[in-house]
FIMIDO-736569 format. One record per residue (C-alpha): residue in one letter; x, y, z; residue number from 1. Coordinates in Angstrom, 1 decimal. Layout:
<atoms>
+--------+--------+--------+--------+-----+
: residu :      x :      y :      z : num :
+--------+--------+--------+--------+-----+
:      A :      X :      Y :      Z : NUM :
...
+--------+--------+--------+--------+-----+
</atoms>
This chain:
<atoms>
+--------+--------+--------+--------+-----+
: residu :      x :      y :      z : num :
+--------+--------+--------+--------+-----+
:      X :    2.1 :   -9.9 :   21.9 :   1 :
:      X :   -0.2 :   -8.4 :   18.8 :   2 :
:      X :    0.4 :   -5.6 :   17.1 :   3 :
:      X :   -2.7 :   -4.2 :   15.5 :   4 :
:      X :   -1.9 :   -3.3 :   11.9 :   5 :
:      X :   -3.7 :   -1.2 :    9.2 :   6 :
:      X :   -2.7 :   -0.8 :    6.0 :   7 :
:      X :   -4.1 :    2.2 :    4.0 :   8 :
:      X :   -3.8 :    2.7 :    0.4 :   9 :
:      X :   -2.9 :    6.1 :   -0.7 :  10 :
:      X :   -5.8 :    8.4 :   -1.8 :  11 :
:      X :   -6.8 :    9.5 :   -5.1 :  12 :
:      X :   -4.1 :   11.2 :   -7.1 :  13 :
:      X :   -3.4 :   13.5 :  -10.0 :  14 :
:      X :   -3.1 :   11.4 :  -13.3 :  15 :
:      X :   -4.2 :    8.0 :  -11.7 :  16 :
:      X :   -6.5 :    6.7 :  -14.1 :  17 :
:      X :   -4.0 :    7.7 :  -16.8 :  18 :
:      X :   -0.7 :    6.4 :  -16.6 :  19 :
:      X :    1.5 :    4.1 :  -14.7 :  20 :
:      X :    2.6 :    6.9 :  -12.0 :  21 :
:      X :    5.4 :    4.2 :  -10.3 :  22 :
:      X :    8.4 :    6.1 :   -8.3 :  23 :
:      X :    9.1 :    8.2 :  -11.5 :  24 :
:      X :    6.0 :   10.2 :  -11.5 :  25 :
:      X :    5.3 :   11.9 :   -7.8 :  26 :
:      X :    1.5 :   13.2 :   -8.7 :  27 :
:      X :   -0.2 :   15.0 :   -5.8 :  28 :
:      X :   -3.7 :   14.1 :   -4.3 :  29 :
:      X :   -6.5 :   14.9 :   -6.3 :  30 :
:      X :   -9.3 :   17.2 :   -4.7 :  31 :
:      X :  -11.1 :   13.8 :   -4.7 :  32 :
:      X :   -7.6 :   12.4 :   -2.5 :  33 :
:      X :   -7.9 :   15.2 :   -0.5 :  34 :
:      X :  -11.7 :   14.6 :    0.8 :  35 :
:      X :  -11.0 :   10.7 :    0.7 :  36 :
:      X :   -8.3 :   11.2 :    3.1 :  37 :
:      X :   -9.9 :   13.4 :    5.1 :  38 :
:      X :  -13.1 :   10.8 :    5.4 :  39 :
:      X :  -10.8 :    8.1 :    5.7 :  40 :
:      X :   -9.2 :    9.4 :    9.2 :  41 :
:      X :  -12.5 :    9.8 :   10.6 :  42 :
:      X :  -13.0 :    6.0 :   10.0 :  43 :
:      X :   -9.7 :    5.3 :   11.3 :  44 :
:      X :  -10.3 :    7.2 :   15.0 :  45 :
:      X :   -6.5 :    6.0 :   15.5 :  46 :
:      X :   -5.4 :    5.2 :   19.2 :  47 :
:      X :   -2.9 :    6.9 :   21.5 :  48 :
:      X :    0.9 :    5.6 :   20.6 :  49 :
:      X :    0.0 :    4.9 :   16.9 :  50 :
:      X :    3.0 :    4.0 :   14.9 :  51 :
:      X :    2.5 :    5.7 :   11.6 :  52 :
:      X :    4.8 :    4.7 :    8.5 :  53 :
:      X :    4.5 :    5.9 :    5.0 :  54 :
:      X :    5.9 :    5.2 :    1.6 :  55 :
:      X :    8.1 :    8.0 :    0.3 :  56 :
:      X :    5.5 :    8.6 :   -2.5 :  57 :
:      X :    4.2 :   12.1 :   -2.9 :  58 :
:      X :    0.9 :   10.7 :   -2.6 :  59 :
:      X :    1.5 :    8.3 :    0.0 :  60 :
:      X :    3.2 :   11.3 :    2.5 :  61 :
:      X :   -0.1 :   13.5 :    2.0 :  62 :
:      X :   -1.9 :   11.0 :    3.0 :  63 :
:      X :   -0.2 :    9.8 :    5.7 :  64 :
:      X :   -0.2 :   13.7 :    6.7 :  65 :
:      X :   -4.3 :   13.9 :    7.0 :  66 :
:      X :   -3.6 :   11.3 :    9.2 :  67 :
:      X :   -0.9 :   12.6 :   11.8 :  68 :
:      X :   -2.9 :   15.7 :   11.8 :  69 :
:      X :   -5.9 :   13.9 :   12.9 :  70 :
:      X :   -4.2 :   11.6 :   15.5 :  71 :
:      X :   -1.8 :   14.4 :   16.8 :  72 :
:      X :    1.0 :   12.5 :   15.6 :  73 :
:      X :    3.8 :   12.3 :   13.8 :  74 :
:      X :    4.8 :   10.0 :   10.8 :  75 :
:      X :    8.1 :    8.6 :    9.4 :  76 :
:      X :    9.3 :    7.4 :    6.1 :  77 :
:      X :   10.0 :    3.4 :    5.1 :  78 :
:      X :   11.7 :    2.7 :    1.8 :  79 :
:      X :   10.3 :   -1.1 :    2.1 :  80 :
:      X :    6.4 :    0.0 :    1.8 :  81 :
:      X :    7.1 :    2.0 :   -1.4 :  82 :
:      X :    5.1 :    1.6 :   -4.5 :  83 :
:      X :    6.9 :   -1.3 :   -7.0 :  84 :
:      X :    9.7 :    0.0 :   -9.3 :  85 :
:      X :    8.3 :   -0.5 :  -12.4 :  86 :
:      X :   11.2 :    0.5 :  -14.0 :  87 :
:      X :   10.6 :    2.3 :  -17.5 :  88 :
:      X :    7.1 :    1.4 :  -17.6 :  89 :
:      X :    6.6 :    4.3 :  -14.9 :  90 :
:      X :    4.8 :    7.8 :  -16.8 :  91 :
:      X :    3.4 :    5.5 :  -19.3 :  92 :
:      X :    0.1 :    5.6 :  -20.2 :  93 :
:      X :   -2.4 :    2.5 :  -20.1 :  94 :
:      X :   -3.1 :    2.4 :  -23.8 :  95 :
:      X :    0.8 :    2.6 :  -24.2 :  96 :
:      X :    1.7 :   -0.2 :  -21.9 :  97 :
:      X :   -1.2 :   -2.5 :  -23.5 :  98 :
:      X :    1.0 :   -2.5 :  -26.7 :  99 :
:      X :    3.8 :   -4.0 :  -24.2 : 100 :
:      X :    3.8 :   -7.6 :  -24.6 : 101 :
:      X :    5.9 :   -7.3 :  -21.6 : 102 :
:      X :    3.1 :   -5.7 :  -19.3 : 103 :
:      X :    0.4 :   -7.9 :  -20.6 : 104 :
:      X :    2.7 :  -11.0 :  -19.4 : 105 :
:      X :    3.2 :   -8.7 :  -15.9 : 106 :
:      X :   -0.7 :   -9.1 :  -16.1 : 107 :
:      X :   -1.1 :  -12.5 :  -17.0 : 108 :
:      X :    1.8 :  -14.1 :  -14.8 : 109 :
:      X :    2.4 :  -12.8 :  -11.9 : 110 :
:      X :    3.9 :  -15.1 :  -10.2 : 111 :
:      X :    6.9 :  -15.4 :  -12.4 : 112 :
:      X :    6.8 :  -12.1 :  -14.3 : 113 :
:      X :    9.1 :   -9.3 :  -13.4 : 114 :
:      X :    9.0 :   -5.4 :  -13.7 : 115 :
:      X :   11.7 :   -3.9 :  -16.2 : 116 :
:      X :   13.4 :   -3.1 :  -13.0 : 117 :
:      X :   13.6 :   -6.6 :  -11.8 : 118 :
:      X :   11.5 :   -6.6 :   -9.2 : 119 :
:      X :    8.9 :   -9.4 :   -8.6 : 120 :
:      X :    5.6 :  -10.2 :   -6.4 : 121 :
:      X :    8.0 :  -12.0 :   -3.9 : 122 :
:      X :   10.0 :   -9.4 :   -3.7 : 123 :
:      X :    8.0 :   -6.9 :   -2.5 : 124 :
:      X :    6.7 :   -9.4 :   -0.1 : 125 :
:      X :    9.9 :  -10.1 :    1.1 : 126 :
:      X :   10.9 :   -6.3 :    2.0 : 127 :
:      X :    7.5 :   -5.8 :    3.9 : 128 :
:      X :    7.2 :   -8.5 :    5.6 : 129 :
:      X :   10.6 :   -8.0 :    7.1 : 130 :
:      X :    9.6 :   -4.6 :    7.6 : 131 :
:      X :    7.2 :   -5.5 :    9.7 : 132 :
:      X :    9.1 :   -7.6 :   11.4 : 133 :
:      X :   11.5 :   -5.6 :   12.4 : 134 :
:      X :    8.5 :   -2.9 :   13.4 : 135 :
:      X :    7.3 :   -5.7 :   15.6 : 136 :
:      X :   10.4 :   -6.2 :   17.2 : 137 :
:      X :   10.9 :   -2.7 :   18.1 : 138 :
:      X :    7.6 :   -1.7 :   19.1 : 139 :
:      X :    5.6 :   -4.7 :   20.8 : 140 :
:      X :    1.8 :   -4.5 :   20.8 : 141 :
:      X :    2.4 :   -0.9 :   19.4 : 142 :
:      X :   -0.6 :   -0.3 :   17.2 : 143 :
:      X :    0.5 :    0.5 :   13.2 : 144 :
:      X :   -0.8 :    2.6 :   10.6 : 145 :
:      X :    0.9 :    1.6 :    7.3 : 146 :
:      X :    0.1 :    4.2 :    4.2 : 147 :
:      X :    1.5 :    2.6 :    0.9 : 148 :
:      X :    0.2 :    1.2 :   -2.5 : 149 :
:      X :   -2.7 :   -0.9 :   -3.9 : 150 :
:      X :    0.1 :   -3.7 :   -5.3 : 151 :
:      X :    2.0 :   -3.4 :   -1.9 : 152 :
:      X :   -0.8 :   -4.0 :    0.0 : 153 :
:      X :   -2.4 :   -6.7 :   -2.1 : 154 :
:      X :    1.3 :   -8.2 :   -1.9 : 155 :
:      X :    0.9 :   -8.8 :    1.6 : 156 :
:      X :   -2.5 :   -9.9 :    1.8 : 157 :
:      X :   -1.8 :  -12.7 :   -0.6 : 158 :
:      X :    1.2 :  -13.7 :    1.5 : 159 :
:      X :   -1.0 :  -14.4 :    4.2 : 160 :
:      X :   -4.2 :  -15.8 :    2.5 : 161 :
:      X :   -1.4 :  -18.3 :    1.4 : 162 :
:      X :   -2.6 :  -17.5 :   -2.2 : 163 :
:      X :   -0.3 :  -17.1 :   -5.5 : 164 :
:      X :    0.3 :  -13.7 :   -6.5 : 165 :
:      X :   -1.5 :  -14.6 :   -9.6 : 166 :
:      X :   -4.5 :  -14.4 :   -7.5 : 167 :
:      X :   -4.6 :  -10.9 :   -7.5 : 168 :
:      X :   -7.6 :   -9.8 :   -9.3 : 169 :
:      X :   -9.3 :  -11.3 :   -6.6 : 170 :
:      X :   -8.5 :   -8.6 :   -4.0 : 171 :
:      X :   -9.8 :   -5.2 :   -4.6 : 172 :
:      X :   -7.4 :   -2.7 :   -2.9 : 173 :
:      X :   -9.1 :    0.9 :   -3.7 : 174 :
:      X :   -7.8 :    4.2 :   -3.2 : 175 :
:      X :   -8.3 :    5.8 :    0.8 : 176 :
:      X :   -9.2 :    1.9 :    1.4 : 177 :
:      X :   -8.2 :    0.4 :    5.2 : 178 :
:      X :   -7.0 :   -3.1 :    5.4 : 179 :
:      X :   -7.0 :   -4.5 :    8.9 : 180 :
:      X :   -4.5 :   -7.4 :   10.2 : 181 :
:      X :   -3.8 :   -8.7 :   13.6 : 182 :
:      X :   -0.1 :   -9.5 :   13.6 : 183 :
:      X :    0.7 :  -11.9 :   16.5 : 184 :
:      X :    3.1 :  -14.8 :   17.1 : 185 :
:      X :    0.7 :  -17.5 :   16.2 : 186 :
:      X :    0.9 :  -15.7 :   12.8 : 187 :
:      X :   -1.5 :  -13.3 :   11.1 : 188 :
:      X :   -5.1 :  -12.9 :   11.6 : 189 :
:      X :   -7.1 :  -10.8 :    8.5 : 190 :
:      X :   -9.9 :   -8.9 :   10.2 : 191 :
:      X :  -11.2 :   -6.6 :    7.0 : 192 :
:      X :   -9.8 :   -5.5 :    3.5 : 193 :
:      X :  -10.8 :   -3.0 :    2.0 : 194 :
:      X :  -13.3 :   -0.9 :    3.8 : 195 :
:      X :  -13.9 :    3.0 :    2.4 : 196 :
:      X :  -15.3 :    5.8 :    4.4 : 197 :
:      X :  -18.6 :    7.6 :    2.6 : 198 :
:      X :  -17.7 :   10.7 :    1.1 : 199 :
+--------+--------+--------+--------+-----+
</atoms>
C-alpha cells in the first residue's frame, strides 16, 4: 500500500529574511505568502480524500488554509511537523545570531550540534517520521498533504537520501515549494523536491 506524500513548505512570511522567527515569533504570510500560496494550490490540484496536516505555526495554518479552501477540505494540526525549537535563538536577528559562536557551530555541525533547546537533526527526524508512520497506519493509501518548515522538511529528505544532516546545504527547500515522496513498504521513493508555481 503507498501513500502519496507532499510536503509543502510554508509560504512567505512577515519578518522572514530578518530574524530567526522559530515557535516564539508567529509572523503572518506576507502579501508575497499570500499569492505564493494561492499559486501553489493550483500546482497542487489535490485529489478527493486528501489528508491535510499542518504545523501549528501561524504561517504554516494559513497556508495550509489556501489549501483546504482549494480542495474543499478540511485540515488538522500535528505538533511533530512543527518548525525546530530553537530555543532562545527564536526573534533574533541574523546579524545577532552570527555573533553566536553557538549558531555558527549549529551551521557548521549539524550532525552533532544542538539548538539551545536541545533539540537535534535526529530528532526532528525521529518525530516525523513516526508521524508518518502512524499517518500510514491509520489512513492506508490515503494521499497526504504535509505543510511544515524548510529544516523539517529538509530533515526528512536527508533521512531518506540516506545523507548526514550536515548535507543540508545541498537541498534547497524554498518558501510555497512542493516536495513529492511515495511512501510504500519497500521504503520511500523521492519523486521531486522542490518545485514552485510561477507567480
Amino acid at each position: 500500500m503507498t501513500n502519496e506524500l507532499v510536503l509543502v513548505r510554508h509560504a512567505t512570511c512577515e519578518h522572514m529574511d530578518e530574524m530567526l522567527l522559530g515557535r516564539t515569533v508567529d509572523a503572518p504570510l506576507a502579501a508575497l505568502g499570500l499569492r505564493e500560496a494561492e499559486a501553489m494550490t493550483c500546482m497542487l490540484a489535490p485529489p478527493q480524500e486528501i489528508l491535510l496536516v499542518a504545523s501549528p505555526r501561524r504561517r504554516a495554518q494559513q497556508t495550509a488554509a489556501a489549501i483546504a479552501a482549494r480542495s474543499q477540505c478540511e485540515f488538522v494540526t500535528a505538533c511533530d511537523i512543527d518548525e525546530l525549537d530553537f530555543g532562545h535563538w527564536s526573534g533574533q536577528t541574523f546579524s545577532e545570531l552570527d555573533q553566536d559562536p553557538a549558531w555558527r557551530r549549529w551551521n557548521e555541525q549539524r550532525d552533532t550540534a544542538a539548538t539551545p533547546a536541545g533539540e537535534r537533526i535526529a530528532d526532528v527526524q525521529e518525530r516525523v517520521l513516526h508521524h508518518l508512520h502512524q499517518l500510514r497506519e491509520a489512513f492506508p493509501g490515503r494521499p497526504m498533504i504535509l505543510v511544515t518548515h524548510g529544516e523539517v522538511i529538509r530533515a526528512a529528505l536527508l533521512h531518506w537520501l540516506q545523507a548526514p544532516a550536515d548535507a543540508y546545504r545541498r537541498l534547497a527547500i524554498s518558501p510555497a515549494s512542493v516536495s513529492r515522496v511515495s511512501l510504500s513498504d519497500r521504503g520511500p521513493r523521492i519523486d521531486g523536491i522542490n518545485h514552485r508555481a510561477p507567480l
